[in-house]
N, C-alpha and C positions, 0 to 999 in steps of 0.2 A: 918277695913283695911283703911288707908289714901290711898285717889286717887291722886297723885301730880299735880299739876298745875303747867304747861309749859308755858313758854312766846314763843311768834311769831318765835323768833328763832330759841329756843329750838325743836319747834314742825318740824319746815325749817330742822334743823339738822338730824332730823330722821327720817324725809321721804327725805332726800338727794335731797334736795329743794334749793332754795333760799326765801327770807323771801315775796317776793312775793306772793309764790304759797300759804300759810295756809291764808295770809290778803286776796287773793281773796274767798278763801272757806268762812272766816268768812262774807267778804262784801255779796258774794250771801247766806248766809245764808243754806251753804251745807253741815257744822259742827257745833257739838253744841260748844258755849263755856261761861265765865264768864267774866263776867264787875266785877273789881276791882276797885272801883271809875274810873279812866280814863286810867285804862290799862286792856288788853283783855288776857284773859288766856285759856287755851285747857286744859282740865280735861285731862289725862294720859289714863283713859278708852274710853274718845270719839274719842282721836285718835285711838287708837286699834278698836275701832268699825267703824273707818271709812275707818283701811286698812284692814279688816277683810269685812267689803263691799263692797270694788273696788277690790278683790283679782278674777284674773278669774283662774280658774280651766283650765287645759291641756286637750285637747280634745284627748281621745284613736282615731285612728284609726285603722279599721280593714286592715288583712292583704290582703293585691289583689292576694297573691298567691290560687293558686287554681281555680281562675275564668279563666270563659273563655270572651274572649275577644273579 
């Protein structure tokens, strides 16, 4: 299976960024990605793995009926 390799943009594009927010990820080292001689690239799976780790879950609430108050 090829993993594609996204450019800065590309990755800005899909998590509905601007090309700031994946260069700060890569500058603090909070995604993995590839050095292509002097361009930087976001494996296809590291981004899924990194919105697949910041995903939070919906917290159930229980219902208040019935208690007493």
């Amino acid at each position: 299976m090829t993993d594609l390799l996204l450019t800065v943009d590309q990755a800005a594009e899909r998590l509905g960024t601007t090309a700031r927010f994946p260069r700060r990820l890569i500058a603090e080292r909070r995604i993995a990605f590839v050095k292509v001689g002097s361009h930087v690239r976001i494996k296809e799976s590291a981004l899924a793995a990194y919105i697949e780790g910041h995903t939070v879950q919906p917290v159930r609430r229980r219902s208040r009926l019935g208690r007493a108050a």
